[in-house]
LODRENVEX-411701 format. One record per residue (C-alpha): x, y, z; residue in one letter. Coordinates in steps of 0.05 Angstrom, whole numbers, plus 32768, in hexadecimal, padded with zeros to 4 digits. Example, Ala and Ser with C-alpha at 12.3 -4.5 7.8 and 13.67 -1.06 7.14 Angstrom:
2
80F67FA6809Ca
81117FEB808Fs
//
This chain:
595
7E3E80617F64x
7E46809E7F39x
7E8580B07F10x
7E7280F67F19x
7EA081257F4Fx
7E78813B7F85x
7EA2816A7FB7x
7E6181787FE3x
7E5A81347FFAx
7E9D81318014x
7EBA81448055x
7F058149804Ex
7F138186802Cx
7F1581BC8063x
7F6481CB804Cx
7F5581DF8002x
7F13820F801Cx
7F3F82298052x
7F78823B8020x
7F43825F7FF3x
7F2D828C8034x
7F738296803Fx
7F7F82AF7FF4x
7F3D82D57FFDx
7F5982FB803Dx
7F9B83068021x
7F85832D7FE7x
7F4C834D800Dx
7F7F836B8035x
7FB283817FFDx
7F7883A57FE2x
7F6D83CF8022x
7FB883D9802Dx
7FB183F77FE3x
7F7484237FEDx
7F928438802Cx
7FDB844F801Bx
7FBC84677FDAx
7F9284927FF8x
7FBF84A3802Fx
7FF284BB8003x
7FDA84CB7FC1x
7FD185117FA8x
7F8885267FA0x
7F7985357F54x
7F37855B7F42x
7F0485357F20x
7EE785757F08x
7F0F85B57EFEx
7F0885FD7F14x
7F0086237ECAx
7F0086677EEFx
7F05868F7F2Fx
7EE986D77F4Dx
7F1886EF7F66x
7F4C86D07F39x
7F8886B67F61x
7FB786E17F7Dx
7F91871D7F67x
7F8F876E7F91x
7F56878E7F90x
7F4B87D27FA0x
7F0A87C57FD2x
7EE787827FEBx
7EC987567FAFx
7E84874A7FBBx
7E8486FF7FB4x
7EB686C17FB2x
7E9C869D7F6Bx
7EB686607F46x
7E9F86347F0Ax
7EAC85EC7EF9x
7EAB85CD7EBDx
7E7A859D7ED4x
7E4385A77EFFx
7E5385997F52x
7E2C85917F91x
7E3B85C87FC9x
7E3885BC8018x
7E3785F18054x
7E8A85EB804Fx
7E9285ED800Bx
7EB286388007x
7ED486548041x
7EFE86A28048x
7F36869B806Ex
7F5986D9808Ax
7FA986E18087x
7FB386C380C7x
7F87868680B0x
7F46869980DBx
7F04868980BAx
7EDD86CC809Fx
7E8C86C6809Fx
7E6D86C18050x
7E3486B3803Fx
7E198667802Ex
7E3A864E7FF2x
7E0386467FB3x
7E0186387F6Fx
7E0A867E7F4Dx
7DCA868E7F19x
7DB786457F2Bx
7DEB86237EFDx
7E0385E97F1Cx
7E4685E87F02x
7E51862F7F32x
7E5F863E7F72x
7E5F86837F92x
7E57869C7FDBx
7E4F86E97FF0x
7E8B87058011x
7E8287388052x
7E8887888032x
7EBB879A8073x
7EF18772805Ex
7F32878E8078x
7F74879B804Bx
7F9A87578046x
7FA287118026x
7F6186DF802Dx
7F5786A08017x
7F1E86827FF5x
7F2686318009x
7EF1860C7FE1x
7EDC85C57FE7x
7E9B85AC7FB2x
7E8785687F9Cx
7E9185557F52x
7E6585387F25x
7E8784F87F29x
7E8384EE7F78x
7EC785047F87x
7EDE853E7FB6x
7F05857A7F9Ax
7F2385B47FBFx
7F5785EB7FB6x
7F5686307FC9x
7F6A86727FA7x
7F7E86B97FCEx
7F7486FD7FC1x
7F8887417FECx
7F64877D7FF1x
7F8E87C07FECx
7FD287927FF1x
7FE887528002x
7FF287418043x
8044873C8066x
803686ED8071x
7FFC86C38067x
7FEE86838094x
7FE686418077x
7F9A862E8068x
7FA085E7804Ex
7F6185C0805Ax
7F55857B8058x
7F3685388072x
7F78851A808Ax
7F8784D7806Fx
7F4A84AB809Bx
7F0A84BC807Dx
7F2484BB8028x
7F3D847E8042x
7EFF845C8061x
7ED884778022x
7F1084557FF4x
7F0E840B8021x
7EC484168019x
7EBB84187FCCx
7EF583D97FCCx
7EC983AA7FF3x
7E8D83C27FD0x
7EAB83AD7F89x
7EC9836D7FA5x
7E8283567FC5x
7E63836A7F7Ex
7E92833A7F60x
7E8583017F90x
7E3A83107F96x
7E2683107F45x
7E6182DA7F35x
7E5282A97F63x
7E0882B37F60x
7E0782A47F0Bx
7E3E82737F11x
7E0E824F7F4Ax
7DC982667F23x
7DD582627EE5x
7E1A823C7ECEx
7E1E82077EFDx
7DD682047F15x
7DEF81BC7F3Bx
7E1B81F07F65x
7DDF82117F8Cx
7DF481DA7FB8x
7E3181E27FCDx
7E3A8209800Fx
7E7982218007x
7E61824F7FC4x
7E2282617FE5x
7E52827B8019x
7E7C829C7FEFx
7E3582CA7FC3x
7E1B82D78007x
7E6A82F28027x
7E62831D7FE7x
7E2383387FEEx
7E30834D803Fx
7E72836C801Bx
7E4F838F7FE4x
7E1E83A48021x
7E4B83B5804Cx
7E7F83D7801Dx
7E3F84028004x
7E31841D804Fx
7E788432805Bx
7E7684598019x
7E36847B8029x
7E4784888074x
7E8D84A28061x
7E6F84D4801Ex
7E5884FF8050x
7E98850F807Bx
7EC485068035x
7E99853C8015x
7E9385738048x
7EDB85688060x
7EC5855780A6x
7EE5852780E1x
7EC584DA80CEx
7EA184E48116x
7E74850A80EDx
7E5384CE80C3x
7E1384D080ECx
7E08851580F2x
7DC5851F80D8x
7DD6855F80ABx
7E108532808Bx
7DDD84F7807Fx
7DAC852A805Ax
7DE2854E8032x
7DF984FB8018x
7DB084EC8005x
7DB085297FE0x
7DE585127FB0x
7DEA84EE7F6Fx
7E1984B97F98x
7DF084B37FD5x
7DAD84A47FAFx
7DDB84727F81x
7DED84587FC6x
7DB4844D7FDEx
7D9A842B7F9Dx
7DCF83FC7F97x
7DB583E07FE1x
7D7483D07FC5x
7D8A83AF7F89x
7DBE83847FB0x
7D7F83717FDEx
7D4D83667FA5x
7D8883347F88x
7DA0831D7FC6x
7D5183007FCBx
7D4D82E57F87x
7D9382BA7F93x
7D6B82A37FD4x
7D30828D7FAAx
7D68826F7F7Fx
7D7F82477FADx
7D49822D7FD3x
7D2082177F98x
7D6481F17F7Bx
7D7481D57FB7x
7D3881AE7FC1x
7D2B81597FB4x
7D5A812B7FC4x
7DAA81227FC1x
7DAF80F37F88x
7DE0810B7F4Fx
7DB281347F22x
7D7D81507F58x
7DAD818C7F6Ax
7DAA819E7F1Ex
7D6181967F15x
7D3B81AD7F59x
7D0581D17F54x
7D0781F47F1Dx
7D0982487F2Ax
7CD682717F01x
7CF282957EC7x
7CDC82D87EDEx
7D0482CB7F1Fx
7D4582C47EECx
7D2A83017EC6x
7D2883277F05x
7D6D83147F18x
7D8D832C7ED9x
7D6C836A7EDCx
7D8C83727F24x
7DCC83647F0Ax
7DCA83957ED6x
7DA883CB7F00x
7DDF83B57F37x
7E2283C87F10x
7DF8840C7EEFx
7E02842D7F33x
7E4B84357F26x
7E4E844F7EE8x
7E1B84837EF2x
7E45849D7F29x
7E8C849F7F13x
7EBA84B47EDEx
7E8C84917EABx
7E4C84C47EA8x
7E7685037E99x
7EA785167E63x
7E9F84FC7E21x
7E7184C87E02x
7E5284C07E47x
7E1684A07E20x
7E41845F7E0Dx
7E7384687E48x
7E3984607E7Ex
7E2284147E57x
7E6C83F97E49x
7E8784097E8Cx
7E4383E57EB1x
7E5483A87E78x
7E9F83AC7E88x
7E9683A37ED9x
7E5C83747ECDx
7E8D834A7EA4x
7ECB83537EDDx
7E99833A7F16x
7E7D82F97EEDx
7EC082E77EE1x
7EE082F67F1Fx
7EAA82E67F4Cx
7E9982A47F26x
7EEE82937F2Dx
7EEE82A07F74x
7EB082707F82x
7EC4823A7F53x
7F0882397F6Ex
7EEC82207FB5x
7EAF81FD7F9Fx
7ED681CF7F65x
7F2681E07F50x
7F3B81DB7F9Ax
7F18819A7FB6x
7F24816F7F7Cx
7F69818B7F7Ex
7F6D81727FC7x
7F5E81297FACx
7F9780FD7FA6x
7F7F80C97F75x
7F6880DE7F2Cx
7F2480F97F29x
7EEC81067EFAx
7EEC81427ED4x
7EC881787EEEx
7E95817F7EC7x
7E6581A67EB0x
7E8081DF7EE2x
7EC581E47EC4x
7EB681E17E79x
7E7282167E90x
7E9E824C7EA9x
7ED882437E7Bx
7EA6825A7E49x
7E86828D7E70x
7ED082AC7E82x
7EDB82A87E38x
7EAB82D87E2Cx
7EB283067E63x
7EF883097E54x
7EEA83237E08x
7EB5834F7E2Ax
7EE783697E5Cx
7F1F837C7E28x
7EF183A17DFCx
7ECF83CA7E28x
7F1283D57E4Bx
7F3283F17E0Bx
7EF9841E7E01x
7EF484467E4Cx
7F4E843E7E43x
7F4A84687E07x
7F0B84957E22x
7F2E84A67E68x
7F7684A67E52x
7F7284C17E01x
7FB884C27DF4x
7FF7849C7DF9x
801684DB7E25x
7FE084D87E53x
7FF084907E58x
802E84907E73x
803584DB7E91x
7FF984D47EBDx
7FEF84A77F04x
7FAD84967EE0x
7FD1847B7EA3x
800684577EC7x
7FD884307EF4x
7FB2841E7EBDx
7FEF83FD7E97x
800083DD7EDDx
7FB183C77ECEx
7FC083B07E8Dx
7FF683847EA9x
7FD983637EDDx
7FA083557EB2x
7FD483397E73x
7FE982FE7EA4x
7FA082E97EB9x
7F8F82DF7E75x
7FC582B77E73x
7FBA82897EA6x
7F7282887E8Cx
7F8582687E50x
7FAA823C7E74x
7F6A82277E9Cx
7F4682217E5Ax
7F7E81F27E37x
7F7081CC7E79x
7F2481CA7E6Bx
7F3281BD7E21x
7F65817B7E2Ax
7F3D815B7E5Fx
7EF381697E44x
7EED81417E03x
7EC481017E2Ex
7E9A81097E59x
7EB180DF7E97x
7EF680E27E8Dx
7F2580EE7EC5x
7F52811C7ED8x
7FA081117EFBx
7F9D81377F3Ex
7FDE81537F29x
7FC381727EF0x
7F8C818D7F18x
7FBC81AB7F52x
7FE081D27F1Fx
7F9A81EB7F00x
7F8982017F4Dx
7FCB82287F50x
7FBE82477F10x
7F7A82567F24x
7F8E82777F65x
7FBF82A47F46x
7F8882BB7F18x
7F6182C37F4Bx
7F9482F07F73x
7F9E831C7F3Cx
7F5F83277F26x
7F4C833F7F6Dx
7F9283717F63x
7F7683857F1Fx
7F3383967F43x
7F5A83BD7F75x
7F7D83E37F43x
7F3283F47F20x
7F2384107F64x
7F63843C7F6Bx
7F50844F7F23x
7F0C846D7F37x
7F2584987F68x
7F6384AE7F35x
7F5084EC7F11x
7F4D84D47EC6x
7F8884D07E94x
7F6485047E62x
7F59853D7E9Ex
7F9A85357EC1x
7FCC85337E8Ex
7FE585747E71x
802A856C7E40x
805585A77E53x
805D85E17E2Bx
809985FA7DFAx
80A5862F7DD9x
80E486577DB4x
80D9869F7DAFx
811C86C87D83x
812887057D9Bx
810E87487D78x
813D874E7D46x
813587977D4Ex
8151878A7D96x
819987A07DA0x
81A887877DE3x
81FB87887DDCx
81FB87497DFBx
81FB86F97DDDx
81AB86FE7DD7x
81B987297D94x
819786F07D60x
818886C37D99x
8140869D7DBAx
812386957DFCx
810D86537E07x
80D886457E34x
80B386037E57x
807886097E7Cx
806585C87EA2x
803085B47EA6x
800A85F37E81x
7FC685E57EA9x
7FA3860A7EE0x
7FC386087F19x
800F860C7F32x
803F860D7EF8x
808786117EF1x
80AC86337EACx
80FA862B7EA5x
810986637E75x
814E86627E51x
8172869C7E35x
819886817DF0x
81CD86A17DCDx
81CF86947D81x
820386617D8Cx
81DC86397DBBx
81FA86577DF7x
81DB866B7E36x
81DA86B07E3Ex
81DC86D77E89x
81B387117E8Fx
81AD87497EC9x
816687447ED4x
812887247EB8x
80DF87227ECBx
809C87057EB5x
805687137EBAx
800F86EA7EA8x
7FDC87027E85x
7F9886E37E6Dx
7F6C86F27E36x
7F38870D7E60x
7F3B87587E66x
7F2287557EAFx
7F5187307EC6x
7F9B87517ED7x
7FDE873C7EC1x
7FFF87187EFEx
8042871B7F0Fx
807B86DC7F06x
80AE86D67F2Ex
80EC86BF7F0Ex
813286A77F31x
8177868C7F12x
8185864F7F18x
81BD86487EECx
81E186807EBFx
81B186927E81x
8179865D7EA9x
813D86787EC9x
8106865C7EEEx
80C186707F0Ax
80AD863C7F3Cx
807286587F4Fx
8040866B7F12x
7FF5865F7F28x
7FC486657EEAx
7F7E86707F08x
7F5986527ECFx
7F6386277E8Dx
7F6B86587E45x
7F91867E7E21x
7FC786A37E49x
800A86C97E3Dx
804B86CC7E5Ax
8074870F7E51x
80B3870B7E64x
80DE87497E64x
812E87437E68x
815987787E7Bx
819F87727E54x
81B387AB7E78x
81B087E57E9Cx
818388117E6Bx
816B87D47E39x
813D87A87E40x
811E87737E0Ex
80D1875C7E15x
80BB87177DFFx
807C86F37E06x
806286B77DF3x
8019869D7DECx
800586547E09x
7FBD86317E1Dx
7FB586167E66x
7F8A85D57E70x
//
């Protein structure tokens, strides 16, 4: 008769297994609500950005331009659809097949027809970024004169296939965490736990998920990229343009490697699992050959590179370290995670179940509580590292969707640690003798602490999912600008402006749609009412045009232009001219640089 707790050999703990499955489902399915109603409903930031346009937005030309051309500040993968001309009424125009202008990869460019009739077109664009994420947007431009009205030429995927591709990369990063914990915790922490059924269970769930999860991804690329229906997924020309890609290949890849490790957790358990039943055969076995282990680790390593090398880690700055600590920061989230998750139904919850006092759990508890230990150091100093790297300031922090969800991160992660170390006073009080045991009480409060951990660690993961499709902290975020410009002094308007300032804000002073509130102040702080004011935009580029700002009151001596669209980051200028009255008129400008 051994003192030593064996759940395997007994029979009457189908209610704590079944409450872990239930836990299991419960947050599996709070992580696809999230993926879904986030990508259902939140706005799609660019990954990369558009650094310039020909035509620029908005612009008249006197004839047809030759060719619709835009660069990226980061190279991008075209497709058939990836620049459409739209007439005024919103019919497509035939161009040419969109290519990578003077083979640079960060361009796209596509020949427009040399008949073009007077009008408004739009040039709708849709390219792949650099990081695997779809960006779009679109930019017009009239020939002769703008056209009376212009019909609305918003494309997009609807909310089904982002969200399929979102649901996709979830259950691929929860069956990663499953798959490599439970397979060290089983392989190489707790080697007596190869025999358990219930953890086998619970590496090979994870590795269908991670499979699974993988072929949704890659299926779904195709249709998220070209902007097509999801019925499109097996449309041969789709297929070819994914295995063309950065992401597809990675996708690919990260199938084999999942297979290759999938086998060595086979040859794992099969050489473990043989000899008898006595207490210390399931830890000895057969023993497995090193280079078997060696194999494995490689796997795991190669397994969590295919994320990095296709996501916000590879581009922007310090890519070199970024790539390494973000592979060693998931790698460290799966062992712990994954390793919780089986530990929880293979030890915490059946000796919870008992209700005598039991022997400690040994060595599985006082294993992982060391392994979690590290991972956990692991996991906040990476995390610190990619924070500051994707976020870079304490504005971005807060004033981005980026920033926010990674304090909401931060959090959620705050209270795991805490119950950790509640686990680990646990593991500390009851591990000084070998043998001694444990009040069932004490270990049905350590199950309910381990299950909440276990619950939020699966919402933290979610939130690192939402996080990889959020455009980053450091691209998003651009402060508004402010500036006070007096007024000429040599200026005599007859009016309160004499000695005054115009005070403008520009939010958010990056490409794109802007909005400046302008205020007229008197030199005693007053609002001043004018007859008429108007604004124009002009860039530092000499080619380009000054394009006109439309300006309405909203209050007396407060003006606003809703409407300002900046066609490319750089240094631009506002001129403002103010008519005091009926033959004066006062010119201001001032001088700002978009993001």
């Amino acid at each position: 008769m051994t003192d030593k707790f064996h759940p395997a050999r007994r029979s009457d703990h189908r209610g704590p297994a079944l409450r872990i499955l239930l836990i299991a489902a419960f947050v599996v399915s709070g992580l696809a609500v999230e993926l879904t109603f986030g990508a259902m409903f939140r706005p799609a930031y660019a990954h990369a950005e558009l650094l310039e346009s020909s035509p620029v937005d908005n612009a008249v030309a006197d004839s047809p331009p030759r060719q619709a051309w835009l660069r990226f500040n980061e190279a991008v993968t075209l497709t058939p659809q990836s620049i459409q001309l739209l007439d005024s009424s919103g019919d497509r125009v035939e161009i040419g097949a969109p290519e990578h202008a003077a083979g640079k990869a960060n361009t796209a460019a596509a020949a427009l027809p040399a008949g073009l009739r007077r009008g408004t077109y739009t040039v709708a664009w849709r390219v792949l970024s650099a990081d695997s994420h779809v960006i779009s947007g679109a930019f017009r431009f009239s020939v002769g004169e703008p056209s009376v009205s212009v019909a609305s030429t918003e494309r997009g995927t609807g909310a089904v296939t982002p969200t399929v591709h979102a649901v996709g990369r979830g259950l691929a990063f929860l069956g990663l965490a499953l798959a490599l914990g439970g397979a060290v915790l089983l392989g190489v922490v707790w080697p007596a736990g190869v025999r358990e059924r219930r953890g086998r269970l619970i590496v090979w769930a994870g590795f269908a998920a991670l499979g699974l999860g993988t072929v949704v991804v890659f299926l779904a690329q195709g249709p998220y990229t070209t902007g097509e229906a999801l019925t499109t997924v097996f449309d041969p020309g789709v297929l070819r343009l994914t295995f063309g890609t950065r992401i597809g290949q990675a996708l690919l890849a990260r199938l084999e490697i999942a297979f290759a490790l999938a086998v060595v957790f086979a040859i794992v358990v099969r050489r473990r699992g043989r000899g008898d039943t006595g207490a210390g055969a399931a830890a000895r076995g057969t023993p497995v050959p090193a280079a078997v282990l060696v194999v494995g680790a490689m796997c795991c390593v190669a397994l969590v590179s295919t994320w990095p090398l296709t996501d916000h880690a590879h581009i922007g700055p310090q890519a070199w370290l970024a790539v390494p600590v973000t592979g060693l920061h998931l790698l460290a989230i799966s062992l712990w995670l994954g390793g919780l998750v089986t530990l929880t139904a293979c030890v915490v919850g059946p000796a919870a179940g008992r209700s005598e006092r039991v022997p400690l759990l040994e060595p599985a508890l006082p294993r992982f509580s060391g392994l979690a230990q590290v991972c956990f150091t692991v996991i906040a100093a990476t995390g610190l590292y990619l924070s500051w790297r994707q976020v870079g300031t304490l504005g971005a922090l807060v004033g981005t969707e980026y920033g926010r969800l990674l304090l909401v991160k931060f959090g959620v992660v705050l209270v795991i640690v805490a119950l950790a170390a509640q686990g680990r006073r646990f593991v500390r009080r009851h591990g000084r003798r070998s043998g001694e045991t444990v009040p069932a009480a004490a270990l049905r409060r350590l199950r309910r602490s381990v299950a909440a951990e276990v619950i939020l660690g699966v919402g933290a993961l979610s939130l690192t999912t939402v996080l990889v499709n959020t455009a980053p902290a450091r691209t998003a975020y651009a402060p508004p600008v402010r500036a006070k410009v007096a007024i000429p002094a040599t200026a005599r308007t007859n009016t309160g402006l004499d000695g005054g300032r115009v005070e403008v804000e520009l939010t958010p002073a990056k490409q794109g749609p802007n909005v400046a509130d302008i205020y007229l102040v008197a030199k005693d702080d007053s609002l001043v009412n004018v007859p008429e004011i108007s604004g124009r935009l002009e860039s530092g580029d000499k080619n380009i045009g000054s394009l006109p700002v439309k300006l309405s009151a909203a209050e007396p001596g407060h003006y606003v232009a809703s409407a300002i669209s900046i066609p490319y980051p750089g240094p631009w200028t506002l001129r403002l001219d103010i008519r005091t009255s009926e033959f004066n008129e006062v010119p201001v400008h001032f001088s700002f640089t978009a993001r």
